[in-house]
DSSP file (Angstrom, degrees, kcal/mol; ACC not computed):
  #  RESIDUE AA STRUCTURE BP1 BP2  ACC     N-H-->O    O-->H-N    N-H-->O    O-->H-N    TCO  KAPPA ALPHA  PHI   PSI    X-CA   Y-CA   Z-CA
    1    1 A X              0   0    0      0, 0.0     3,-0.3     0, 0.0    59,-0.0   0.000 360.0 360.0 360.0 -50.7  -19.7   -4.1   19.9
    2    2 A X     >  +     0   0    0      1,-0.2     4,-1.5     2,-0.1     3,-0.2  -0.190 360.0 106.3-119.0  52.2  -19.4   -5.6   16.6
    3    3 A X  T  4 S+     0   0    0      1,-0.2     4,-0.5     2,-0.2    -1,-0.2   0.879  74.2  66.1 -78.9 -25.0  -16.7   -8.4   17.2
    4    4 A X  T  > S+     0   0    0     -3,-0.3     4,-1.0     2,-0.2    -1,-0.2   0.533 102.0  44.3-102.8 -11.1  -19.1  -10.9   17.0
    5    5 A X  H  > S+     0   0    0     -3,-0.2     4,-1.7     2,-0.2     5,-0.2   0.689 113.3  64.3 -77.9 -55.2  -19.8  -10.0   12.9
    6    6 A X  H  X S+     0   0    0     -4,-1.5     4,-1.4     1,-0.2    -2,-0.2   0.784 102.3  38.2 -23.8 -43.7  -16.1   -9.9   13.0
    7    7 A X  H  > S+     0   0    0     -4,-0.5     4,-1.2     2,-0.2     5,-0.3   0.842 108.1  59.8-104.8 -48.2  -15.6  -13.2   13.8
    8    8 A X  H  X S+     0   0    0     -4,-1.0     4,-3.9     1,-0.2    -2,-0.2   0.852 102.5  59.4 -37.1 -45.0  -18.4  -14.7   11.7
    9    9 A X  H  X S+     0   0    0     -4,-1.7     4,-1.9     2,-0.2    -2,-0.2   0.877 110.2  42.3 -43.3 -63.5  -16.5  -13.1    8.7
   10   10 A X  H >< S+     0   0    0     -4,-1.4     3,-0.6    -5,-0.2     4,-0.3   0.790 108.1  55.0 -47.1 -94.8  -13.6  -15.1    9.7
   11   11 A X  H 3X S+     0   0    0     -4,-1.2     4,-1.7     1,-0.2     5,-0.4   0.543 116.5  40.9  -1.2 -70.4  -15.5  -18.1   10.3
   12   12 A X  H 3X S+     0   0    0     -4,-3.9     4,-2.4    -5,-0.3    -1,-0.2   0.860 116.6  47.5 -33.3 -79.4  -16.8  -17.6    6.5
   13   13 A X  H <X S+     0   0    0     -4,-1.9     4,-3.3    -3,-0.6    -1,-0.2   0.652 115.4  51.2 -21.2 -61.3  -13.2  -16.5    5.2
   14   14 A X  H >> S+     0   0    0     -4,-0.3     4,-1.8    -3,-0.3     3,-1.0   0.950 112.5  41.4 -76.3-104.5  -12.1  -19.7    7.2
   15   15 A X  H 3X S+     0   0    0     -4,-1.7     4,-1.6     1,-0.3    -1,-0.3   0.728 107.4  57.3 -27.9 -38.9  -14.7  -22.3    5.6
   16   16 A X  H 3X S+     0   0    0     -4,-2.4     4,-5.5    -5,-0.4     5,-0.3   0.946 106.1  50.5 -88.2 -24.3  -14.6  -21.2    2.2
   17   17 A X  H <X S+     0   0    0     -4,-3.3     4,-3.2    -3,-1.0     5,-0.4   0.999 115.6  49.4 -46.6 -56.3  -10.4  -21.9    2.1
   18   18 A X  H >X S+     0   0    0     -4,-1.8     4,-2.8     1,-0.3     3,-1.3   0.883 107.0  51.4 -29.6 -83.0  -11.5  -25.3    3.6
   19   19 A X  H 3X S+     0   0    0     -4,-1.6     4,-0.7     1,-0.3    -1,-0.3   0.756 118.0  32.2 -31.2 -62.0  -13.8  -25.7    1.2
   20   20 A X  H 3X S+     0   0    0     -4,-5.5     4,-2.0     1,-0.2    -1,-0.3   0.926 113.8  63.5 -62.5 -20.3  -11.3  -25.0   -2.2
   21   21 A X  H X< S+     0   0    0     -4,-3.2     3,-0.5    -3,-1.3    -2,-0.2   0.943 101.6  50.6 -68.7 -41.9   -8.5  -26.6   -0.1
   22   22 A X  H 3< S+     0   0    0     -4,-2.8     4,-0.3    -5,-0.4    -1,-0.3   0.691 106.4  58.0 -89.5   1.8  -10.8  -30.3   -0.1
   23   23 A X  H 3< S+     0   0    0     -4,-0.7    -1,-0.2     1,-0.2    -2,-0.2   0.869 117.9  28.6 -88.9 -27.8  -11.3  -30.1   -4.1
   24   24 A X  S <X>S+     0   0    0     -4,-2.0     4,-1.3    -3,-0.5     5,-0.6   0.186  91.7 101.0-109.5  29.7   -7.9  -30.1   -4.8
   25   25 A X  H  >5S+     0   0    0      2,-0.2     4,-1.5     1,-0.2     5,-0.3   0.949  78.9  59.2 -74.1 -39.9   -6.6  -32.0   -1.7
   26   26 A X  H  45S+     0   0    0     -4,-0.3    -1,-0.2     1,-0.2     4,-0.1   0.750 109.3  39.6 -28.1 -47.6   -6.3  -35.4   -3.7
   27   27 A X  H  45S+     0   0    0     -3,-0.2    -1,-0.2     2,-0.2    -2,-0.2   0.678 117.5  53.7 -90.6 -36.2   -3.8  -34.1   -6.3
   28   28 A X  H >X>S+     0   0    0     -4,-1.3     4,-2.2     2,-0.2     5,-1.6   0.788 107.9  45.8 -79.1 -57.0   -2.2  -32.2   -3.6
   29   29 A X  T 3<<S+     0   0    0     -4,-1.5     4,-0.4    -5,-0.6    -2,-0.2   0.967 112.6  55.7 -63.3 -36.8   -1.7  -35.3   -1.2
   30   30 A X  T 345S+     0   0    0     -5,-0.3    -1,-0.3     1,-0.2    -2,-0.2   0.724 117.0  34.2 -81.6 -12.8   -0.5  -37.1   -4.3
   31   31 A X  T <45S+     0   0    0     -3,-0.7    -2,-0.2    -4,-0.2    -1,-0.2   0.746 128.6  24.9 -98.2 -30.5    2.1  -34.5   -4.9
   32   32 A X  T  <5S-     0   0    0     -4,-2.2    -3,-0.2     1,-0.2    -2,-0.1   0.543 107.2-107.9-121.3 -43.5    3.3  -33.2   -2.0
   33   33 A X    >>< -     0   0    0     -5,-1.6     4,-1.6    -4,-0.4     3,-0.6  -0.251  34.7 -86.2 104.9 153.1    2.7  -36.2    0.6
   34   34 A X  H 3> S+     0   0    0      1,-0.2     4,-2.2     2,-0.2     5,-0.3   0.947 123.2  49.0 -74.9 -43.6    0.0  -36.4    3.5
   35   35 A X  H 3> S+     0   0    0      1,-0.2     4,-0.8     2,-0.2    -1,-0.2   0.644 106.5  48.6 -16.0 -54.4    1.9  -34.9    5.9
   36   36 A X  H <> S+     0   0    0     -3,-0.6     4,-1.3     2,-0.2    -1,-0.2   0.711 117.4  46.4-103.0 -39.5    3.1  -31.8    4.1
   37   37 A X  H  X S+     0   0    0     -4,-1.6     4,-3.0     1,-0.2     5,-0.2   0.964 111.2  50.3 -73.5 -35.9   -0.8  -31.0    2.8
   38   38 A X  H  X S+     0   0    0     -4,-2.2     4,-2.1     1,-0.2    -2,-0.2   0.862 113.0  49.5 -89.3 -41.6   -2.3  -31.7    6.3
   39   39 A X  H  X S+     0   0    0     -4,-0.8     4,-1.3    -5,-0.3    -1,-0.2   0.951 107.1  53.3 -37.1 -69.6    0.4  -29.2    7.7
   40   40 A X  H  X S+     0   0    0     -4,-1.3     4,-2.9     2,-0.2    -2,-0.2   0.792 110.1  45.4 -33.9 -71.7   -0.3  -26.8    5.4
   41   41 A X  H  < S+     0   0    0     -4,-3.0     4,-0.2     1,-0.2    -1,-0.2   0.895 111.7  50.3 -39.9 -54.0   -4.1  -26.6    6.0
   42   42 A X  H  X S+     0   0    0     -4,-2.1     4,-1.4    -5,-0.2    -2,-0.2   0.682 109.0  48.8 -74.5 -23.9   -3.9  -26.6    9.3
   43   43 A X  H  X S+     0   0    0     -4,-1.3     4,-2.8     2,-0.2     5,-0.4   0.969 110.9  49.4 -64.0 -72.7   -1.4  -23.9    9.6
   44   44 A X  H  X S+     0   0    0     -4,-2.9     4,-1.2     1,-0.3    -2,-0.2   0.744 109.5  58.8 -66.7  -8.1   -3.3  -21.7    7.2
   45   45 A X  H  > S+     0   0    0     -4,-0.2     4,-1.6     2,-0.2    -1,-0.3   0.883 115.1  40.8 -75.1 -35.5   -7.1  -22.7    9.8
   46   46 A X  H  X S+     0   0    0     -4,-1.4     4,-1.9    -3,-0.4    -2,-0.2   0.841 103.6  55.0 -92.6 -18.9   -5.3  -21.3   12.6
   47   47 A X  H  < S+     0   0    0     -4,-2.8    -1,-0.3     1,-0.2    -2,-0.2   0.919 117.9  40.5 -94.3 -33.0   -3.8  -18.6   11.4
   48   48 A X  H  < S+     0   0    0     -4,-1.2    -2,-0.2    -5,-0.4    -1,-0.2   0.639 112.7  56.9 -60.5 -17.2   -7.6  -17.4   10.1
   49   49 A X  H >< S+     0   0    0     -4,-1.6     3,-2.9     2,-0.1     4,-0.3   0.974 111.1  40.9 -71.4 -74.8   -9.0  -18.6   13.3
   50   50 A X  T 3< S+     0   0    0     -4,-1.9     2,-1.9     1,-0.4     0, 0.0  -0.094  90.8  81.7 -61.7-151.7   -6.6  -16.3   15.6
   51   51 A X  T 3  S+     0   0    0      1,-0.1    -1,-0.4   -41,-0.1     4,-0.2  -0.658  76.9  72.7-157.8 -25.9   -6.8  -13.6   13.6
   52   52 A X  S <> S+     0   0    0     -3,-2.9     4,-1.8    -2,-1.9     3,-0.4   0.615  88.9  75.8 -60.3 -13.1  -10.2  -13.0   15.5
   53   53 A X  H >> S+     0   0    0     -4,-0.3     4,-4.5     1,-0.3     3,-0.7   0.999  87.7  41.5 -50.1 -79.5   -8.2  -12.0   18.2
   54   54 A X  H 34 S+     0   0    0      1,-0.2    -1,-0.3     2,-0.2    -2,-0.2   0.343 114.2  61.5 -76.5  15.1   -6.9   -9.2   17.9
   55   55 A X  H 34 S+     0   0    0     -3,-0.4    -1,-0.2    -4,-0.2    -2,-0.2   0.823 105.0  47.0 -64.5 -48.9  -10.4   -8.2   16.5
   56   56 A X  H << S+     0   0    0     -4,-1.8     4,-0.3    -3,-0.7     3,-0.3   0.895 115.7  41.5 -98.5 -60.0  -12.1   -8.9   19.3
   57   57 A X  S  < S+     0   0    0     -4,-4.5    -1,-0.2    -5,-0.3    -3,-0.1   0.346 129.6  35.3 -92.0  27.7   -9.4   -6.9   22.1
   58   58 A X  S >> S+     0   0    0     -5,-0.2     4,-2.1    -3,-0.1     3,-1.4   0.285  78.2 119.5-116.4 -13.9   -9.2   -4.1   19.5
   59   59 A X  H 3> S+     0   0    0     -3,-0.3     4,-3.2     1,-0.2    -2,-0.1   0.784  79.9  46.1 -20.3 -40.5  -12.8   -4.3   18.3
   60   60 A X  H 3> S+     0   0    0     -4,-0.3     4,-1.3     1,-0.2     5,-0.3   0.918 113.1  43.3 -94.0 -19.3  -13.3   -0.3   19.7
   61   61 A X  H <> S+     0   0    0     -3,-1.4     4,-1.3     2,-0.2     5,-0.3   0.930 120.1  48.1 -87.2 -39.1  -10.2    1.5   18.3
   62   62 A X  H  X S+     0   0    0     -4,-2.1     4,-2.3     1,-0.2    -2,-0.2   0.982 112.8  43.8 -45.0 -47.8  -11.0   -0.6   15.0
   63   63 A X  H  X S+     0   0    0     -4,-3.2     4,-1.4    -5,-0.4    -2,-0.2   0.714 116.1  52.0 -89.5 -17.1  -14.5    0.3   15.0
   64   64 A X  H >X S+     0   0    0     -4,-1.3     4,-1.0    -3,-0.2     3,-0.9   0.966 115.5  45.1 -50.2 -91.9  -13.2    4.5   16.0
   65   65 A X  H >< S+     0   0    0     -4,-1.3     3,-3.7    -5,-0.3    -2,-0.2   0.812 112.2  43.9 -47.6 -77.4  -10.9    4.4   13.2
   66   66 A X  H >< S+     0   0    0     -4,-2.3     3,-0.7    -5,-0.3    -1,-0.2   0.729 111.3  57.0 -39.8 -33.4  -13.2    2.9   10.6
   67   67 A X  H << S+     0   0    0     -4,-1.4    -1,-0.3    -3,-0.9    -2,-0.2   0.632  94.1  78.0 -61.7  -8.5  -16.2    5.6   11.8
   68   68 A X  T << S-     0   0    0     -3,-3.7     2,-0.3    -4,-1.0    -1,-0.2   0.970 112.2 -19.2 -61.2 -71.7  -13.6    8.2   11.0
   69   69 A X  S <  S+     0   0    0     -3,-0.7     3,-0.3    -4,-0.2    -1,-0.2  -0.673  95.8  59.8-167.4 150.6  -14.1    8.1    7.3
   70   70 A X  S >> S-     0   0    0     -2,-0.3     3,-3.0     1,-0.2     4,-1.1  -0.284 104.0 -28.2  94.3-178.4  -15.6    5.9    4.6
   71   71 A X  H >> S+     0   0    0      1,-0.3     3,-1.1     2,-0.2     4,-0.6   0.850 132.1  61.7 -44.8 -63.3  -19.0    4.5    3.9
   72   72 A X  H 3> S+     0   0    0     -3,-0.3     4,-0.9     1,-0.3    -1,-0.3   0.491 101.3  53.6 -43.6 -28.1  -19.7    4.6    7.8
   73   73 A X  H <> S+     0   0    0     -3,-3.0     4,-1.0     2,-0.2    -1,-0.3   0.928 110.1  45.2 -68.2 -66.8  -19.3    8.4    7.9
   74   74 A X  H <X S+     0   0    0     -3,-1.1     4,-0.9    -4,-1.1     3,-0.4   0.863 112.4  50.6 -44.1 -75.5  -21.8    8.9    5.1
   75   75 A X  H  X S+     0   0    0     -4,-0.6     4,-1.0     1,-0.3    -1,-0.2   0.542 106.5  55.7 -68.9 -25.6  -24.3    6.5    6.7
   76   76 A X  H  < S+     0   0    0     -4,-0.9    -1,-0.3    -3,-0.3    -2,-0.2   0.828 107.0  53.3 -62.2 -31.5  -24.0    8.4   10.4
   77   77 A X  H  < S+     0   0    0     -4,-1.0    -2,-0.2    -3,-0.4    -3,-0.1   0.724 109.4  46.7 -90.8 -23.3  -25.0   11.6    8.5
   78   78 A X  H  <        0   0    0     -4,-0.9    -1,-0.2     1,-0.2    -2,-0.2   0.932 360.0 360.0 -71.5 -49.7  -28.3    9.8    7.0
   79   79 A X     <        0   0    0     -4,-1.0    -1,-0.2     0, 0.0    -2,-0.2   0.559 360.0 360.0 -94.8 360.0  -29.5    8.3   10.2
């Protein structure tokens, strides 16, 4: 139901590593070598990319637990 908010939230998460990852990529590339940075990155896109996975084919037992308890509880009882 709500995988697709899920996944945007990655997306974000996802984009703003990019994002610090290309301010220091220079200094990085000069230290480390292109390879070993480019590795690095890309390892750390995918592993925030998939991570929507198992969001998405657990999305109702996620969204079950979390209605359990917590802000979401509170906000059923208002509405």
């Amino acid at each position: 139901v709500y995988a697709g908010e899920a996944l945007v939230i990655v997306f974000v998460i996802r984009n703003i590593i990019a994002l610090v990852c290309s301010f220091y990529t220079n200094q990085w590339i000069g230290k480390d070598g292109l390879q070993a940075v480019t590795g690095t990155m890309a390892g750390l896109e995918w592993t925030l990319l998939l991570v929507a996975v198992p969001m998405y084919l657990f999305s109702r037992q996620i969204l079950s637990f979390t209605d359990s308890y917590g802000p979401m509880k509170r906000v059923h009882r208002e509405m």
